[in-house]
N, C-alpha and C positions, 0 to 999 in steps of 0.2 A: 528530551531524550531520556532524561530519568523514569520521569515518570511512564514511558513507554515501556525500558528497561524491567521496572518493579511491578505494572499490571503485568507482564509477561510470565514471570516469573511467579505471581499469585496465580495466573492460569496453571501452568505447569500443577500449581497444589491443588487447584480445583479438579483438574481435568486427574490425577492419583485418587481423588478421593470420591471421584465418581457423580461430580455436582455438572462436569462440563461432560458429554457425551460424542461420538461419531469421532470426525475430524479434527485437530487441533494443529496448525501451523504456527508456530512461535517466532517473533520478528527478530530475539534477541542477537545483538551484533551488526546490525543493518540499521538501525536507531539515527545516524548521520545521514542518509538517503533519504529517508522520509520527511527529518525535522528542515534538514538544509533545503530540500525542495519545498514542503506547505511555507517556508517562512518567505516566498518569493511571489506568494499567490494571491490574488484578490480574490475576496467574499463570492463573485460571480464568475469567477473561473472555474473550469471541470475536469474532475478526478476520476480515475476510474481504473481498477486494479485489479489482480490475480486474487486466490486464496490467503495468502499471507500477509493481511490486509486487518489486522490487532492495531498493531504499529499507526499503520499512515491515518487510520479513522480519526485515532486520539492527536492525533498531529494535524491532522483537516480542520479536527476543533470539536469533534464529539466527544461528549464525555464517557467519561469510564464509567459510571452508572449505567449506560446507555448500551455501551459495548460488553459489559459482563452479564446483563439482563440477558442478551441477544445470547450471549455464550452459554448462560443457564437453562434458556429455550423458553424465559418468562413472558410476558404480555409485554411488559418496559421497555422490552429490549428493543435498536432501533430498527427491527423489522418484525415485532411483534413475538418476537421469539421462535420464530417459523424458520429463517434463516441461519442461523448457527454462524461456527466460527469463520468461513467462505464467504459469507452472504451480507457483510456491513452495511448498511444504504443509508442514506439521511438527501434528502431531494432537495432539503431545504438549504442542505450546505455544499448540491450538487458534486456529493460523493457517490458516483453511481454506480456502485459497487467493488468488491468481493464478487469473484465469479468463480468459479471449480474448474472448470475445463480451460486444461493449457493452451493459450496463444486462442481461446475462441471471443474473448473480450476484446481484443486489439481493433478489429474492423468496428466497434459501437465509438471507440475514440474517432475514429476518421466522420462518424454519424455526426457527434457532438462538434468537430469540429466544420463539417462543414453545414449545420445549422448556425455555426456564429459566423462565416462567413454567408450564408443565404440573409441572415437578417442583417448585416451590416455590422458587425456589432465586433468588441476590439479585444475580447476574453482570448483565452488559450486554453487548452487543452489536453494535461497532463497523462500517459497513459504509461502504468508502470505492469512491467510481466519480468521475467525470469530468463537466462539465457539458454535455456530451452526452448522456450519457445519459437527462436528464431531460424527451429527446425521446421516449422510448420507452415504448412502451403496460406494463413490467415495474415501470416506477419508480412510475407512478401507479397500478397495483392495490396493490401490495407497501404505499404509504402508506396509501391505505385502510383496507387490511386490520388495518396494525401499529396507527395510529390508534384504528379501531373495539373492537380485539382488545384494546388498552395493552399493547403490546412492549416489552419496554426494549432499542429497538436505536437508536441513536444513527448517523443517514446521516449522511453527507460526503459532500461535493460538493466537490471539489476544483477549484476553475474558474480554468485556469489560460488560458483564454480562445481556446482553438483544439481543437476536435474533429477529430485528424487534420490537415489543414492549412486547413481553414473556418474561420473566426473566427465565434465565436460571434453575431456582427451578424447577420450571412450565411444563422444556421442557428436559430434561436432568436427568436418572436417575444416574449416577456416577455422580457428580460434581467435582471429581476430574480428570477432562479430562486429566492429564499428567499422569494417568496408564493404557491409551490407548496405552501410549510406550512399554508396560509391554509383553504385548499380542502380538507384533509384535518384541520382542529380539530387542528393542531399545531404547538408551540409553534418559532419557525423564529429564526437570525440570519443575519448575516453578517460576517463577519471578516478582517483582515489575515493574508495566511499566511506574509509574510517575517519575522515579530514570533512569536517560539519563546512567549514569555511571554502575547501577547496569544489565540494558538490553546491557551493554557495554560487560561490564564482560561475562555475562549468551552466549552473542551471539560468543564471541569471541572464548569459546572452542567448539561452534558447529560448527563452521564455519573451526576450525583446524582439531576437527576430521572430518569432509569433505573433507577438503583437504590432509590431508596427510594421513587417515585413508580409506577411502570412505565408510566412513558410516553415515547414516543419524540420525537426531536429532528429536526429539520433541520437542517443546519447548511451553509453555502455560505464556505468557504475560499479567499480570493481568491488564488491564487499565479502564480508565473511557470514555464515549463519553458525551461533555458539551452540545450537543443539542439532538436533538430526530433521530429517526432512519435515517432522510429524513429531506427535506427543508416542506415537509407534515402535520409531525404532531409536536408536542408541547413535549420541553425538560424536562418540568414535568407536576403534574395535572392530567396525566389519568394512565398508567401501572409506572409512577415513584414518588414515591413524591416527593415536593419541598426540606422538611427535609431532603432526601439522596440525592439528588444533590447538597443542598449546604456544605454536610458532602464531598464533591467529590471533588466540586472546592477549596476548604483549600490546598488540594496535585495538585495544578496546576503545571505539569513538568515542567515551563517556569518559574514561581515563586518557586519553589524549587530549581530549578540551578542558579536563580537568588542569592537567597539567601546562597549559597554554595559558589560563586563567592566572592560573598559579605564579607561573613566572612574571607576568604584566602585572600581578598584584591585584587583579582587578576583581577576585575571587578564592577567597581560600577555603582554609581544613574547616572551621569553626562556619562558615555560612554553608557551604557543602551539607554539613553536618544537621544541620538545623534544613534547609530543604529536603534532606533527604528523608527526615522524620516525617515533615508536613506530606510529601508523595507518597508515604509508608500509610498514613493516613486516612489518605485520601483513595487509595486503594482498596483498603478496607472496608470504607463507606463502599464501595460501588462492589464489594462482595456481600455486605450484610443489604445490602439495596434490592442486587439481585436475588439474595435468598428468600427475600420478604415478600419477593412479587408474588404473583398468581401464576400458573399454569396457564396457555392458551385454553377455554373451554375446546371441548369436539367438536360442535360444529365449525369451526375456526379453520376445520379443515377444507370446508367448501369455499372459503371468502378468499379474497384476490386471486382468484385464477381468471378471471376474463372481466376486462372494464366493459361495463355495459354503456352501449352506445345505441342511440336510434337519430328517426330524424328529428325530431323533437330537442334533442343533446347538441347544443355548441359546442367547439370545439374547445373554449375556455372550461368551461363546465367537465368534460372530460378531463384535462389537464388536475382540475381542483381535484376530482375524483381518485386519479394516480396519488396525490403527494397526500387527501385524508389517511 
């Protein structure tokens, strides 16, 4: 969670000083939803997410070398630096993306999960988007489908209560997005998302009935985001006010596990303190990493837009092809 917190926060200086360009969605404040979920997950299980997708990459298990090369637009980065801040991928740790267009990733999770039901196989299939999107006609086929089909993909809905700068009141007429489960014969909760241990809990038996069940979850994660929608506009003052954001940051998940730690004894001010340096650190490296990289050359602009296939091409041989 820290370290998610402190690369977010070195973005924010990148993206003022002109080294990060276009897009920039910041996870800060949502740090409990991604760490509480990847700590649930096997090495062959599948990820797959919105734009605001900093956070869970470095929580999948990629590094922040890796992800601030991609944000620089360097060759390092883990999409070659083509992708930007939307576009995270790594195949090898089946994080299959960062995607830009809202609620259009949802139906590739129902794809991923039912390839591991076509092969037999006991994975699961995490698919995190925004509670906006479950304005959109992709969210309620994709449930159907998974539903009808028994997927074992486990949705997130991260509702962290503003679609862009609309508050959910404004855009949404159920506000209780988790009896959209209801509609679809699937089993649905909702949850605290500043609470690491309680999105622990909530994800642990989605992720069981996935796996040994094959059937998919609902799941509505209530969190907060501590900036504005983008590196664009301002974290309060116009669609938020000052008043409810600072009622926001009181349940900061990093100062709420702090302080849990703290009283069991199990973690205090002096080792806090000395992690916090080493994450300070290690951020660093992965800003001086990615300054150091290269530029994609221009022709770079022709390559991976169509995997070439003939018949001469097995289908293995294609596969190797995508993850070079």
């Amino acid at each position: 969670m820290l370290l998610q917190r402190r690369f977010e926060e070195k973005c924010a200086e990148a993206y003022a000083l002109g080294k990060i360009g276009g897009f920039c969605h910041l996870y800060i404040g949502q740090e409990a939803v991604s760490t509480g979920v990847m700590s649930l997950l096997r090495e062959d299980d599948y990820v797959i997410t919105a734009y605001r997708d900093h956070g869970q990459a470095i929580a999948r298990g990629m590094t922040p070398r890796a992800v601030m090369a991609e944000l620089f637009g360097r060759t390092t980065g883990c999409s070659g630096g083509k992708g930007g801040s939307m576009h995270m991928f790594d195949a090898h740790l089946n994080f299959l993306g960062g995607h830009g267009i809202v609620g259009g990733h949802i139906p590739i999770a129902a794809g991923a999960g039912f390839s591991i039901k076509y092969r037999g196989g006991d994975q699961v299939c995490v698919c995190f988007f925004g509670e906006a999107a479950v304005n959109i006609g992709s969210f309620h086929e994709t449930l159907n489908i998974a539903s009808l089909w028994g997927l074992p993909v486990v949705f997130i809905i991260e509702n962290n209560g503003y679609g862009m700068g609309t508050a959910q009141t404004r855009a949404t007429a159920e506000l209780d997005v988790r009896k959209h489960g209801a509609a679809y014969n699937m089993t649905s909760d909702s949850v605290d998302g500043q609470d690491v241990f309680v999105v622990r809990d909530a994800v642990e038996q989605a992720v069981t009935r996935a796996r040994t069940e094959k059937r998919p979850t609902l799941l509505e994660i209530k969190t907060t985001r501590f900036m504005g929608h983008s590196m664009s506009d301002a974290a309060s003052g116009t669609y938020r006010s000052k008043e409810e954001l600072d009622r926001s940051i009181k349940r900061d998940p990093i100062e709420l596990l702090r302080a849990s730690l703290r009283d069991t004894k199990e973690f205090g001010d002096d080792e806090f303190a000395t992690m916090n340096e080493a994450v300070k650190a290690e951020v660093q490296d992965a800003w001086d990493f990615a300054d150091a990289s290269p530029e994609p050359a221009p022709e770079e602009l022709y390559t991976h837009i169509l995997v070439e296939t003939t018949s001469d091409t097995s289908p293995s041989q294609t596969l190797e092809a995508v993850h070079a």
